[in-house]
LUMLUMDREN-561803 format. One line per 4 residues: number of its first residue (from 1); their letters; for each residue x, y, z of C-alpha. Coordinates in nm, 3 decimals. Example, Ala and Ser with C-alpha at 12.3 -4.5 7.8 and 13.67 -1.06 7.14 Angstrom:
BEGIN
1	AS	1.230,-0.450,0.780  1.367,-0.106,0.714
% end
This chain:
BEGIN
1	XXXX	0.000,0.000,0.000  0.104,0.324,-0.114  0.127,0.557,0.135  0.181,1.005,0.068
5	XXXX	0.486,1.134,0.152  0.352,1.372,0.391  0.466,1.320,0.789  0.332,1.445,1.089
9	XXXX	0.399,1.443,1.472  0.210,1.306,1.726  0.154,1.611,1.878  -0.025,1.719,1.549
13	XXXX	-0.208,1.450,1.497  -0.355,1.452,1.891  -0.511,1.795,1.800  -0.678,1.675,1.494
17	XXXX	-0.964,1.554,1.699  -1.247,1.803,1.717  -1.620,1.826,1.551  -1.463,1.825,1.188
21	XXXX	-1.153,1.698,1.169  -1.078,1.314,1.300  -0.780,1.164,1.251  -0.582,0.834,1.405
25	XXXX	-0.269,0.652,1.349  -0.240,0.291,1.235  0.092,0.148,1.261  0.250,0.469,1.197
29	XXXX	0.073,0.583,0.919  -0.181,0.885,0.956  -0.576,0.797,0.821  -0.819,1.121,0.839
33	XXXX	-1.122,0.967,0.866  -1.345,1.316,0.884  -1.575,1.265,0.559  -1.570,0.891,0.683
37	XXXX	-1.765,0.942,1.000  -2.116,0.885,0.821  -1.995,0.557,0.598  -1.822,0.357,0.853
41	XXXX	-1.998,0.062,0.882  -1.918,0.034,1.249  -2.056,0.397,1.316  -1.928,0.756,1.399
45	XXXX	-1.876,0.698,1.773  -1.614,0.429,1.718  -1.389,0.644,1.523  -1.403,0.908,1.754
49	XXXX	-1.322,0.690,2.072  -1.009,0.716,1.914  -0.953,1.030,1.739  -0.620,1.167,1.770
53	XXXX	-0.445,0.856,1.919  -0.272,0.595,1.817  -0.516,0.321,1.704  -0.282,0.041,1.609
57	XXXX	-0.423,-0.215,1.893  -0.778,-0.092,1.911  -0.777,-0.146,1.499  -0.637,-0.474,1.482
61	XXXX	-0.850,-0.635,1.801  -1.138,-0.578,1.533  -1.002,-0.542,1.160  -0.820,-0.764,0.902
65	XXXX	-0.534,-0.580,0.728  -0.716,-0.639,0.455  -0.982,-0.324,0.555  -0.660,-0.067,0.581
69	XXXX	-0.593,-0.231,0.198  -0.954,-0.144,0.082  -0.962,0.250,0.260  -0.613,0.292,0.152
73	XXXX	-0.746,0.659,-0.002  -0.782,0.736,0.383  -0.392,0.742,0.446  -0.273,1.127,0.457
77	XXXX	0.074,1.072,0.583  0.301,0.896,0.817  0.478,0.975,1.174  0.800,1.175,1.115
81	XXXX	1.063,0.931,1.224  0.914,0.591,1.261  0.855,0.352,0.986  0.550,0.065,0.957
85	XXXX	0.648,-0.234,1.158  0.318,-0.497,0.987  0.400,-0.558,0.655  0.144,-0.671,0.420
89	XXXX	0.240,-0.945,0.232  0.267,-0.962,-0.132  0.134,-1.196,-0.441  0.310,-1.521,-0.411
93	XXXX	0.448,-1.466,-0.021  0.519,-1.762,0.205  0.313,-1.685,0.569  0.560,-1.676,0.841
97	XXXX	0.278,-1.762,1.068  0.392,-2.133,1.251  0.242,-2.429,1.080  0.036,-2.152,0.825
101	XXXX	0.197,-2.364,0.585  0.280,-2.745,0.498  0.620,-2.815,0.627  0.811,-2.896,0.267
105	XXXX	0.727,-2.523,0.223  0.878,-2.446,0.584  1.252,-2.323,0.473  1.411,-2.479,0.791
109	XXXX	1.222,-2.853,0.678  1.318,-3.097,0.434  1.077,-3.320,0.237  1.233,-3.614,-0.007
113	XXXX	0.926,-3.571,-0.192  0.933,-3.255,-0.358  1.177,-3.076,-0.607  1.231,-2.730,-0.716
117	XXXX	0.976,-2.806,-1.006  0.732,-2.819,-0.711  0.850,-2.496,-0.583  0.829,-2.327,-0.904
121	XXXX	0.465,-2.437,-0.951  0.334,-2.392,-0.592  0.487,-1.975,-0.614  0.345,-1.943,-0.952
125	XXXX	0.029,-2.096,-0.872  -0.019,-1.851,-0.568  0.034,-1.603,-0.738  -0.200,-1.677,-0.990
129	XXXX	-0.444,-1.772,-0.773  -0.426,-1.400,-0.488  -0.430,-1.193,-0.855  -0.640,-1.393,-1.078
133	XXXX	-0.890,-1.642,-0.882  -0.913,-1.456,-0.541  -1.095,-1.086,-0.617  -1.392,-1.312,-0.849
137	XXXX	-1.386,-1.566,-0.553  -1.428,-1.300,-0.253  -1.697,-1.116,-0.484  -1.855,-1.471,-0.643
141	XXXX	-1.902,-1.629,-0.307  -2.078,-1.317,-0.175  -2.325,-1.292,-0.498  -2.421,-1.657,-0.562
145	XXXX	-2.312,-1.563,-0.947  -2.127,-1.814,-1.108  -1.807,-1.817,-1.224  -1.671,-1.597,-1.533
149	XXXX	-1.578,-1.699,-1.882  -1.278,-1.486,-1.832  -1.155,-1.635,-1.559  -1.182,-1.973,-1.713
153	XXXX	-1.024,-1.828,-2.018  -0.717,-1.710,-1.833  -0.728,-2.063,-1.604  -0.710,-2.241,-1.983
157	XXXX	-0.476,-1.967,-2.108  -0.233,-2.075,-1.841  -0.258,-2.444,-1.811  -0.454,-2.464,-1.506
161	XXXX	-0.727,-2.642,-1.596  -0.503,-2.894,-1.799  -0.363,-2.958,-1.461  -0.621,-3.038,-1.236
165	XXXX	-0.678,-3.310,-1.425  -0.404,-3.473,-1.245  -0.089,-3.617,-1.428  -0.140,-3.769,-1.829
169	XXXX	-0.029,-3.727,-2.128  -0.300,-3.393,-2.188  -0.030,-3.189,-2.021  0.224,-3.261,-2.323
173	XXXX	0.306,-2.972,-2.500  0.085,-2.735,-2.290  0.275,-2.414,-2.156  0.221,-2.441,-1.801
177	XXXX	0.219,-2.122,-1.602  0.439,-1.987,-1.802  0.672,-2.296,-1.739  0.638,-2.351,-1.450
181	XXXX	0.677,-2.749,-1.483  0.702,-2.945,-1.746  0.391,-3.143,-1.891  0.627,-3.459,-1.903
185	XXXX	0.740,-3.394,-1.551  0.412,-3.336,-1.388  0.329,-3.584,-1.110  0.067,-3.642,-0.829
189	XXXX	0.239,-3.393,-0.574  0.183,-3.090,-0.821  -0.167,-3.190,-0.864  -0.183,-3.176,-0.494
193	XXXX	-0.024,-2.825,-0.484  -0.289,-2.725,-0.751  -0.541,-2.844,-0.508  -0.412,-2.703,-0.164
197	XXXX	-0.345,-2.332,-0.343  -0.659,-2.244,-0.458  -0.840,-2.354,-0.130  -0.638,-2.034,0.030
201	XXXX	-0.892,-1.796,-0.081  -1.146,-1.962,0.174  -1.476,-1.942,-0.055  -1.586,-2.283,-0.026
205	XXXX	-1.900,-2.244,-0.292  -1.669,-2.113,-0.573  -1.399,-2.360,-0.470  -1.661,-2.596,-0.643
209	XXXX	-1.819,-2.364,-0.886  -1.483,-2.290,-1.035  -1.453,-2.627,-1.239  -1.527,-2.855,-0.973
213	XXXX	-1.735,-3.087,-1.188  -1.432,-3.094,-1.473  -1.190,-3.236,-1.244  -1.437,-3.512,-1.124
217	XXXX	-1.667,-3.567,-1.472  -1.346,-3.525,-1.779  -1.123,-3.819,-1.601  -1.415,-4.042,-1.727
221	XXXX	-1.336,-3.910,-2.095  -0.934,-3.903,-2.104  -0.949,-4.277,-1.857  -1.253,-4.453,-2.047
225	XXXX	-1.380,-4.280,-2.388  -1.287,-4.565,-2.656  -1.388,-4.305,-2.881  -1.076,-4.146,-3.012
229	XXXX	-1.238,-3.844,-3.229  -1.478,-3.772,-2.923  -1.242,-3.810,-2.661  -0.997,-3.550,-2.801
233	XXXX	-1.301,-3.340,-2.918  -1.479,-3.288,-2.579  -1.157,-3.254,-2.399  -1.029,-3.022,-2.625
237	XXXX	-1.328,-2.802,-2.543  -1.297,-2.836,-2.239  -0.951,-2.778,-2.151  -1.035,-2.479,-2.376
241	XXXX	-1.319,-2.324,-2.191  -1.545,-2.326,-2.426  -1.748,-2.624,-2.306  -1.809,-2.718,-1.931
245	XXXX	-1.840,-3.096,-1.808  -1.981,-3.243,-1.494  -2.010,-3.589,-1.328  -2.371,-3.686,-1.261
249	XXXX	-2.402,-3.993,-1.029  -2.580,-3.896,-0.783  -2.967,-3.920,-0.742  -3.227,-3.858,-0.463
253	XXXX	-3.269,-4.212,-0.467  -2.904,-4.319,-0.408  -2.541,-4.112,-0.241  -2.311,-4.334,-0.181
257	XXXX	-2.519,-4.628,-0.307  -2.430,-4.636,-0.611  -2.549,-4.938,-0.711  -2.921,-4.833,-0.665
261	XXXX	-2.920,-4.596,-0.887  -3.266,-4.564,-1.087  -3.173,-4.322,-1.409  -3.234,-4.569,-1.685
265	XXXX	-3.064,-4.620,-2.039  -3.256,-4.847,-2.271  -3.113,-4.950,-2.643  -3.330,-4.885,-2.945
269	XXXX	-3.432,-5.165,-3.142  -3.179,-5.062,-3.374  -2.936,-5.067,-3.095  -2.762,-4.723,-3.189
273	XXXX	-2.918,-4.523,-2.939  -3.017,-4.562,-2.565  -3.298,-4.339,-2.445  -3.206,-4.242,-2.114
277	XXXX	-3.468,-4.151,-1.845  -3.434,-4.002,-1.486  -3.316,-3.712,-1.257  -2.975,-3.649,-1.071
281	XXXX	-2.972,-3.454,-0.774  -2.646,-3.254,-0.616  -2.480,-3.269,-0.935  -2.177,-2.977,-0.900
285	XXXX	-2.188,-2.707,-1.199  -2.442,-2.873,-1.361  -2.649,-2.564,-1.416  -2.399,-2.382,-1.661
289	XXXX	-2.255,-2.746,-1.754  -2.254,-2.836,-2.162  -2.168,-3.222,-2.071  -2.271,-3.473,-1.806
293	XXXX	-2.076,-3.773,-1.743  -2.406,-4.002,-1.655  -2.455,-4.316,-1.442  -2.737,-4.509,-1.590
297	XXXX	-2.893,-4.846,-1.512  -2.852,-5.041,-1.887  -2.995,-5.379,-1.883  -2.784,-5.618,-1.710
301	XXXX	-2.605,-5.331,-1.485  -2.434,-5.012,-1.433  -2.318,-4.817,-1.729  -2.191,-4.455,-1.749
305	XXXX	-2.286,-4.225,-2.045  -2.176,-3.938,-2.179  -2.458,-3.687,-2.243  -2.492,-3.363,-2.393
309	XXXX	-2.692,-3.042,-2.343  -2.992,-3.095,-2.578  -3.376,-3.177,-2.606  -3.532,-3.366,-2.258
313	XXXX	-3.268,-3.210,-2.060  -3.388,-2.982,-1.840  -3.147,-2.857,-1.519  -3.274,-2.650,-1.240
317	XXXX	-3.052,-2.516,-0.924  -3.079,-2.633,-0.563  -3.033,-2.399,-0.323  -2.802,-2.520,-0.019
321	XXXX	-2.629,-2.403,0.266  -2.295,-2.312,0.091  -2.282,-1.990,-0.213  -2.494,-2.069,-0.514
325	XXXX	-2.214,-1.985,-0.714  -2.084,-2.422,-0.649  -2.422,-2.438,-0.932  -2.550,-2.735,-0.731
329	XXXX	-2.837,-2.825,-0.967  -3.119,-3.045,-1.019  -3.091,-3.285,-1.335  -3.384,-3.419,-1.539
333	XXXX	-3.357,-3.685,-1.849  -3.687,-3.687,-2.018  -3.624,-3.934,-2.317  -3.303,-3.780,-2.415
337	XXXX	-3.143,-3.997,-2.690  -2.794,-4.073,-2.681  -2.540,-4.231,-2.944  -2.429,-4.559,-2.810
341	XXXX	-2.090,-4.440,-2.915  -2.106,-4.224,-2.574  -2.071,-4.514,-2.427  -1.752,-4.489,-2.149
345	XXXX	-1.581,-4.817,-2.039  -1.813,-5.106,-2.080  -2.156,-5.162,-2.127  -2.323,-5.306,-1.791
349	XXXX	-1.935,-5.255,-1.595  -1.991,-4.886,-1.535  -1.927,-4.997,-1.165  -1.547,-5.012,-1.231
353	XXXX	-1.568,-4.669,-1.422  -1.779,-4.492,-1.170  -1.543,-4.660,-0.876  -1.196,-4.572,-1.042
357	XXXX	-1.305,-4.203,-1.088  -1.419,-4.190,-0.719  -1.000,-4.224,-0.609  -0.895,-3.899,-0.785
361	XXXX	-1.227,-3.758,-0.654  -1.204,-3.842,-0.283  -0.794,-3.754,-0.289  -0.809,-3.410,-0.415
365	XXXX	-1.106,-3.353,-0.190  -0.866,-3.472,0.138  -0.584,-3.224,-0.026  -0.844,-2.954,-0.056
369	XXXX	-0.998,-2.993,0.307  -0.663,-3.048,0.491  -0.522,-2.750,0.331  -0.854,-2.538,0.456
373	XXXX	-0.776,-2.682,0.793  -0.415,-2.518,0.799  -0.634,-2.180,0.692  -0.808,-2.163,0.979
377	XXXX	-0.506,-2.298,1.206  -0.342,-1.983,1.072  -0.644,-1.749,1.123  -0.665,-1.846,1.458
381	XXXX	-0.331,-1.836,1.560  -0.299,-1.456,1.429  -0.657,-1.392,1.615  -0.527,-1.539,1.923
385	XXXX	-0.200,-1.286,1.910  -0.366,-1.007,1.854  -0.738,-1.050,2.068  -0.738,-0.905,2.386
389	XXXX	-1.008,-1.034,2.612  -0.974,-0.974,2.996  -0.679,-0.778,2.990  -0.476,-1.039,2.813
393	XXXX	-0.454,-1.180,2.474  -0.600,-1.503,2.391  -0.289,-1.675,2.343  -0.176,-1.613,2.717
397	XXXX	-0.496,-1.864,2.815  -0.426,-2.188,2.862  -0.701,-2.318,2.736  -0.685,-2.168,2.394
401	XXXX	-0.340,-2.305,2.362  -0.454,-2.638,2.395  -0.703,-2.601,2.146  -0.447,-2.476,1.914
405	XXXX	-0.235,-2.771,1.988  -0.526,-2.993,1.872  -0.596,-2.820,1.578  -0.195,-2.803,1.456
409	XXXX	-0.134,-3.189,1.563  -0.444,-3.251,1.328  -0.291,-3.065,1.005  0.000,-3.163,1.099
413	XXXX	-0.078,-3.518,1.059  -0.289,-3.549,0.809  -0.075,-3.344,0.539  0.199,-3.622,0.631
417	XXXX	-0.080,-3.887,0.547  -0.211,-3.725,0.228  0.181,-3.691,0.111  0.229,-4.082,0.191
421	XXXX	-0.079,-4.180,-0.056  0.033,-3.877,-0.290  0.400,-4.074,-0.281  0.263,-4.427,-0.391
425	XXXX	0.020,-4.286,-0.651  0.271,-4.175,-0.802  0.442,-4.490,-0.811  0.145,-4.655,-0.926
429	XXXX	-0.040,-4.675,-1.260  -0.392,-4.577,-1.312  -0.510,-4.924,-1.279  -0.317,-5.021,-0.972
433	XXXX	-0.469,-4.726,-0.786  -0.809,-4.849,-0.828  -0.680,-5.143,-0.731  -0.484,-5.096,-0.410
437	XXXX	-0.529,-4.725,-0.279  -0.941,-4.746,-0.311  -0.938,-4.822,0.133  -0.636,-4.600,0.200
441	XXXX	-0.760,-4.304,-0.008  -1.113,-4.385,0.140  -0.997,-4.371,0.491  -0.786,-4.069,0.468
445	XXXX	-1.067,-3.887,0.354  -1.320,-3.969,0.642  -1.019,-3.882,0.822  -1.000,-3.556,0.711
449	XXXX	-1.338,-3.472,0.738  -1.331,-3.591,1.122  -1.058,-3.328,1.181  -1.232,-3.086,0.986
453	XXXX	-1.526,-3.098,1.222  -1.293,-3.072,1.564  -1.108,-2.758,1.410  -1.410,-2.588,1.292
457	XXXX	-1.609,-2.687,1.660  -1.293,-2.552,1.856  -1.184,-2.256,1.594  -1.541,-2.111,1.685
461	XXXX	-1.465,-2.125,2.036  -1.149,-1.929,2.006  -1.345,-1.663,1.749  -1.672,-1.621,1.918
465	XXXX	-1.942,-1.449,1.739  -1.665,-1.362,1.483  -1.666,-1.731,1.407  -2.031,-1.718,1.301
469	XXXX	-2.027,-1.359,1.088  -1.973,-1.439,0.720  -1.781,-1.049,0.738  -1.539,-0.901,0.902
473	XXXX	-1.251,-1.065,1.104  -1.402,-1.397,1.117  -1.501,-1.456,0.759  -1.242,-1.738,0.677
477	XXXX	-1.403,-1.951,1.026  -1.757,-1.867,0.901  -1.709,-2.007,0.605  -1.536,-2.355,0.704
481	XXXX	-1.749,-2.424,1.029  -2.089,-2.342,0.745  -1.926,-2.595,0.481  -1.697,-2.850,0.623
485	XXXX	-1.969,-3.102,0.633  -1.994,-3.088,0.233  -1.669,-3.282,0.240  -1.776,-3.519,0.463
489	XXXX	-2.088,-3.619,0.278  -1.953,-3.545,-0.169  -1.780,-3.830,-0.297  -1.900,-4.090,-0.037
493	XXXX	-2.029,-4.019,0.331  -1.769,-4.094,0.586  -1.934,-4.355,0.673  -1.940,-4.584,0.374
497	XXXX	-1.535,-4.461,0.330  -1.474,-4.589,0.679  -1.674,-4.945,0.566  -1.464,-4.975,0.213
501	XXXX	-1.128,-4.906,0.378  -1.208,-5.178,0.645  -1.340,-5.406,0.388  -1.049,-5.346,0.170
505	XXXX	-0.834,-5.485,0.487  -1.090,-5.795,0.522  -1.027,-5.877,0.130  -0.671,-5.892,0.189
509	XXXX	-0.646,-6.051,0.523  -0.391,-6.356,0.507  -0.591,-6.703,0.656  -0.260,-6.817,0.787
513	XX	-0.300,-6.570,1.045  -0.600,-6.678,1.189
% end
């Protein structure tokens, strides 16, 4: 923040505090607030409680930085003599805040898992994402609108979307944040820093309405389209931004139970169609969505479809307790017919499609949530600093430190877990996964989600009322405590994770031993 050139004393400043002229310091800097009085949204008194002092404490017990940011037009001057001692930070910026981040990005930690190709991405990609996907977020989240065509333009532009896809031979060739990594060289840790960057902008409804259902609905197309012309046709449009994909599994009738689902593909008599009928419920960006990656019962099973926009489809939006702008929606199939070349894997064995798909899903979902977790860790550790209740700051109560201890032992922990199943997927091909990291993967994630619900519950507690405003100080606490729980229920309840990754153990559970 730019700040005039103009200084003043202390002395000056302490007069400027009469029935037209308010002004305050901040951190050394000068702010006349006097044709502010009527527009603070906190009233006139406030300001004047503290006209012609130094306001430093009194701002920060009850403002983000961000705020001194936004009324930067405010700032008259500095203090002749003494310089700003809170720096904001800057695009791209490590937090020096303890465990505010992972610790392979810690500079006094070493990791054996990641390279300076990993570096290179994660500084580009946070810088990308505080200039390019943050100011839409903040403003998206707030509106329910969803999210631009220039954004996903510039995300296509720069290789982002290419690389959420995970690792694959889509990435060859493609200039990747302005080389950042090479295609060639991309693995399963820089999807995971692609995943735990933009989750820093806290806006958990645009989080999924920014291309949520792409990541989960194109793997279907690039892992299972025996198509070749329609595989690289849809996924070039996609990966251009001119066409948007979702997965649609789910159904009022069936979540997790995927094997009841009722949405029903039947052949023509000349067997080069299948008229699909039914409705999908909860299905991510399916309101603005051009494709849906369909499961369908077919006559002798499961079968997964790919369907486009056209006549019988109709999609309506379902209001829920996160920002409309995720385009949760409401899917009808009213005799919409379908080329039997759509087809993806095998007829009747969409099971294995559907189930394959749902390891990719549930991982970068555990990457996403674990990395919100370390958010709030670092919102509440800077709260705690800087709060003043009682005469003391939160951090000098005992109790609070324990909570913090809870919460930092939980990121702590589970980042090491995610990195240990990031480590053998990428020593694994796709077929192997599906194979061997289905219970792992599924564990981690209920995991995950338990710990999410323990920070959020004890982050509130340290906040207070903050921890319940979606403005203001708290905002970042509001909105994980309001929309943790959609991680614990997308992509399987924890629940039926916990049950596969114990029945994954009972499959493989030597008789000799018994």
């Amino acid at each position: 923040m730019e700040v005039p050139t103009k200084t003043f004393t202390r002395v000056e400043v302490a007069k400027n505090n009469t029935e037209d002229t308010v002004q305050f310091i901040i951190d050394a800097v000068v702010y006349d607030v006097s044709d502010f009085l009527d527009a603070h949204p906190g009233g006139e008194a406030v300001l004047r409680q503290v006209a012609g002092q130094d306001a430093t404490v009194a701002f920060y017990n009850l403002h983000r930085h961000e705020v001194l940011v936004k009324y930067a037009d405010l700032a008259v001057g500095t203090i002749q003599g003494e310089k700003q001692s809170i720096i904001a930070p800057q695009p791209g910026d490590l937090s020096t805040v303890p465990y505010a981040e992972p610790l392979w990005l810690t500079p006094q930690f070493k990791s054996p898992y990641f390279n300076d190709s990993h570096r290179r991405l994660q500084k580009a990609m946070r810088v990308f994402t505080e200039n390019e996907i943050a100011p839409e977020a903040l403003e998206k989240e707030r509106t329910g609108e969803y999210v631009s065509q220039e954004l996903i333009n510039k995300m296509s532009a720069a290789g982002v979307l290419h690389m959420r896809m995970g690792p694959g031979k889509h990435l060859h060739g493609v200039n990747l944040l302005g080389g950042a990594v090479d295609g060639k060289d991309f693995d399963y840790f820089h999807d995971m820093i692609m995943s735990q960057e933009q989750v820093r902008v806290a806006c958990r409804g645009f989080q999924d309405g920014n291309m949520a259902g792409m990541v989960i609905g194109l793997t279907c197309i690039l892992n299972f389209c025996k198509n070749p012309e329609m595989k690289k046709r849809v996924s070039d449009e996609v990966f251009s931004g001119k066409k948007k994909i979702c997965l649609a599994i789910t159904e009022a009738f069936a979540g997790s139970d995927v094997a009841g689902l009722r949405t029903t593909a039947v052949k023509t008599a000349d067997g080069k169609h299948y008229i699909v009928n039914g409705t999908k419920k909860w299905i991510t960006n399916g309101v603005f969505c051009d494709y849906f990656v369909t499961g369908v019962k077919t006559a002798k099973g499961l079968s997964v479809l790919l369907i486009p926009r056209g006549e019988g489809v109709e999609t309506k939006p379902i209001k829920t307790s996160y920002s409309p702008s995720a385009g949760t929606t409401y899917i009808t199939f009213d005799n919409v017919k379908v080329p039997v070349e759509n087809l993806l894997g095998e007829e009747n064995k969409g099971i294995y499609v559907i189930l394959s798909n749902f390891n990719h899903e549930r991982w970068t979902m555990a990457c996403a949530t674990i990395r919100y977790m370390r958010l709030v860790v670092e919102e509440s550790l800077k709260w705690a600093h800087q709060r003043l209740v009682f005469n003391k700051r939160l951090i000098d109560q005992p109790v609070i430190r324990q909570k913090l201890a809870k919460m930092i032992a939980l990121c702590e922990s589970h980042q090491s877990w995610l990195e240990t199943i990031t480590y053998q997927m990428c020593q694994m091909p796709y077929a192997q996964q599906a194979k061997h990291l289905g219970g792992p993967i599924a564990l981690l994630k209920m995991s995950c989600t338990r710990a999410a619900h323990d920070i959020a519950d004890d982050a509130v507690q340290i906040w207070g009322g903050r921890g319940l405003t979606q403005t203001g100080m708290g905002r970042v606490i509001e909105n994980f405590q309001r929309t943790y729980k959609f991680d614990a229920i997308l992509g399987g309840a924890e629940e039926v994770l916990a049950d596969l990754g114990v029945r994954q153990a009972m499959k493989n559970m030597p008789k000799a031993v018994l």
